[in-house]
C-alpha positions in Angstrom: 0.0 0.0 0.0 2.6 2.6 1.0 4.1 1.5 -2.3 1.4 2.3 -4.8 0.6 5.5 -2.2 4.3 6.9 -3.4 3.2 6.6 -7.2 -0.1 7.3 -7.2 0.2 11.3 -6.6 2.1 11.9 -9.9 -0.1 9.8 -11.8 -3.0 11.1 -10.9 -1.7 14.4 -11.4 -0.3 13.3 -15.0 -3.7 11.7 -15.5 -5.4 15.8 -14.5 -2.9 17.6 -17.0 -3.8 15.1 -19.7 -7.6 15.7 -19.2 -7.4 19.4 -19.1 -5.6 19.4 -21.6 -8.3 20.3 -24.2 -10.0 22.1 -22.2 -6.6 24.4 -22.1 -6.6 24.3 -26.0 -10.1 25.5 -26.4 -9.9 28.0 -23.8 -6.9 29.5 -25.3 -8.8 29.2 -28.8 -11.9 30.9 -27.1 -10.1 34.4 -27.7 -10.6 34.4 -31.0 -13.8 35.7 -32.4 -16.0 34.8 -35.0 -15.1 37.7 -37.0 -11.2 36.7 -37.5 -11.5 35.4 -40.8 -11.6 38.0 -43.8 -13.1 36.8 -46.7 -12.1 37.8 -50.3 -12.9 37.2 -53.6 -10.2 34.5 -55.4 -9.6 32.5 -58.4 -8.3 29.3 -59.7 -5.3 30.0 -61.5 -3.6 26.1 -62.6 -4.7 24.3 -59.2 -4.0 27.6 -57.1 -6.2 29.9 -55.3 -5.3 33.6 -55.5 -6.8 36.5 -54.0 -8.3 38.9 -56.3 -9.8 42.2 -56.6 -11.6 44.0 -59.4 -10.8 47.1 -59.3 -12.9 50.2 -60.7 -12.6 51.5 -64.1 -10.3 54.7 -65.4 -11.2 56.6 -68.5 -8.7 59.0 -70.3 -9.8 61.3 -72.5 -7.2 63.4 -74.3 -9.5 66.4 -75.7 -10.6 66.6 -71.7 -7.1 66.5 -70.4 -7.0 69.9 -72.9 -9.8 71.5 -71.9 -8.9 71.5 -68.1 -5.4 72.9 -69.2 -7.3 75.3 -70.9 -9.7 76.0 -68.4 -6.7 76.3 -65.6 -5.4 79.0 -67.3 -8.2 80.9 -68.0 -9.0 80.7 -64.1 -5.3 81.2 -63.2 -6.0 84.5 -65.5 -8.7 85.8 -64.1 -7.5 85.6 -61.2 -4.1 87.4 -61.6 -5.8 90.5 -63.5 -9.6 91.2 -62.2 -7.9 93.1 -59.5 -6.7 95.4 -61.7 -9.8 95.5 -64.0 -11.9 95.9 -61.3 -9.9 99.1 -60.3 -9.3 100.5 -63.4 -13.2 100.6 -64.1 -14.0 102.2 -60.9 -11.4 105.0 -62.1 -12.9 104.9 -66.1 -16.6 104.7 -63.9 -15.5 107.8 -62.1 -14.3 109.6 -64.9 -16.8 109.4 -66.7 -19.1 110.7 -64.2 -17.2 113.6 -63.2 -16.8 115.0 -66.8 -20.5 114.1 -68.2 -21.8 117.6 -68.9 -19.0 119.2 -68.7 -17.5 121.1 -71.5 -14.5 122.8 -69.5 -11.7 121.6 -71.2 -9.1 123.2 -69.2 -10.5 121.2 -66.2 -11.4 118.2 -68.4 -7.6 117.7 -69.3 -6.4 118.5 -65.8 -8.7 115.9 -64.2 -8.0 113.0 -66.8 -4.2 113.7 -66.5 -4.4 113.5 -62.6 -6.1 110.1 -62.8 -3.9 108.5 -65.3 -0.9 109.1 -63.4 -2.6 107.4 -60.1 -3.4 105.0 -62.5 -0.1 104.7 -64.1 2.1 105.0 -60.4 -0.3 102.3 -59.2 -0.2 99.8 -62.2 2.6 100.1 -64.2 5.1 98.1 -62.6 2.5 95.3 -62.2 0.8 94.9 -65.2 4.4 95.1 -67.1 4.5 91.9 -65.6 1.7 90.3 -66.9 1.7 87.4 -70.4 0.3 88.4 -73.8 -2.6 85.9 -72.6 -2.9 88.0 -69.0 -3.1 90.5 -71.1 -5.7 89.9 -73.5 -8.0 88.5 -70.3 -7.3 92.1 -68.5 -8.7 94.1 -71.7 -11.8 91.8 -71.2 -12.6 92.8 -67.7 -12.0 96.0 -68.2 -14.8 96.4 -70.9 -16.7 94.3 -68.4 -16.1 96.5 -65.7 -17.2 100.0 -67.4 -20.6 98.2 -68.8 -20.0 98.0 -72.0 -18.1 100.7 -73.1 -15.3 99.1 -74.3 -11.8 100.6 -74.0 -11.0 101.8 -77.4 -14.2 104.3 -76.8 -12.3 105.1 -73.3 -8.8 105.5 -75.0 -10.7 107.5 -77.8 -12.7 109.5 -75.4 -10.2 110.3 -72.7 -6.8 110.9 -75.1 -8.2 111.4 -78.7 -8.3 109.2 -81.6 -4.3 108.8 -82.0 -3.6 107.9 -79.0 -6.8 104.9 -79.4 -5.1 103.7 -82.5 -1.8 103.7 -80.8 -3.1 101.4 -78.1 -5.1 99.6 -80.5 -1.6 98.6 -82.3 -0.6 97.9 -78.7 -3.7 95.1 -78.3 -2.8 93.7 -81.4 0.4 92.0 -79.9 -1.4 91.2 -76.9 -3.9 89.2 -79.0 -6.7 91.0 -78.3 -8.7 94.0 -79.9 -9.6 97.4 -77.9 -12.8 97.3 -79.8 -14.1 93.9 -78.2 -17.1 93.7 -76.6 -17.6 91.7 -73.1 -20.4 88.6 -73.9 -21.1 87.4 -70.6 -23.7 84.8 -71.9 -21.7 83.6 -75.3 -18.1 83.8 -76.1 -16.9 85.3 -72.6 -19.2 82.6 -70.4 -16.4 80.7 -69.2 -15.0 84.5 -68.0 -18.1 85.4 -66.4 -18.0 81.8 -64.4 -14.6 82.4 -63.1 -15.3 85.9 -62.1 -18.3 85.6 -59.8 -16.3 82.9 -58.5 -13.3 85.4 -57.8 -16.3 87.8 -56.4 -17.7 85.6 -53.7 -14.1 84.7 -52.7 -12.6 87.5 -51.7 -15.7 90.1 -51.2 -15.8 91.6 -54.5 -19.0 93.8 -55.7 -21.0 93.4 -58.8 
């Protein structure tokens, strides 16, 4: 008896670790959740299974590519220069105003010379700056800021006829024409879009 008393502790306790055993295994299973498999889609490619995907459709078209270049610039145009379109025509606006009806020369002269030269010390350097495209874009807004009268009338009006042809020479290299109207509904849509755009960015009026 003392005999099978010495070996019958460890066995037992052998014959305890081999029972909860499994138990052991499935607790330690037990942390994983019915969620840790990730199902994909797959195919059959010679006897193997692969994981595949399909992925979504890209369409290039070139003429699109174009217009957005296109369109970029135009924006990136409009941008640069309605600032200064938008205060040259409140200058043209106010010049106009304050010399309707009156037939003074003398102060006529005097008046229009004052405001070119604000006109010139505040613009010069920065429009020098400015592509024949810029350039072209400006002369629109600037017919679109003085309500239609366009700015070979202006030139005409304000400096005499020579001095309008001169400038119109001057548009000519810039690609333009003095004499172009503003068509915020046809040709110059595109201009208009941009510029009400510009308008509710950064405050502007009108």
């Amino acid at each position: 008896m003392p005999i099978i008393r010495n070996y019958s502790a460890p066995v037992t306790f052998s014959l305890i670790i081999i029972i909860l055993s499994p138990f052991n295994n499935i607790k330690a299973q037990s942390k994983y959740g019915q969620h840790d498999t990730i199902i994909t889609s797959a195919v059959v490619y010679e006897g193997d299974t692969i994981p595949a995907q399909v992925l979504a459709g890209v369409y290039l078209w070139k003429g699109n590519l174009t217009a957005r270049q296109r369109w970029t610039r135009l924006r990136n145009a409009v941008y640069v220069t309605y600032p200064y379109a938008k205060r040259a025509g409140i200058v043209f606006n106010d010049i106009e105003k304050h010399i309707a009806g009156n037939h003074d020369k003398l102060f006529i002269s005097k008046y229009i010379n004052s405001r070119e030269k604000e006109l010139k010390k505040e613009f010069t350097e920065p429009l020098t700056n400015l592509s024949v495209y810029q350039g072209k874009v400006l002369m629109k807004l600037i017919n679109r800021e003085t309500k239609g009268i366009n700015c070979y009338d202006i030139v005409k009006e304000l400096k005499g006829g020579l001095t309008a042809r001169f400038w119109q020479t001057v548009a000519f290299f810039f690609g333009s024409d003095l004499k172009q109207p503003y068509d915020a509904r046809g040709q110059d849509a595109e201009i208009e879009s941009i510029v009400r755009e510009v308008q509710k960015m950064y405050g502007y009026s009108g």
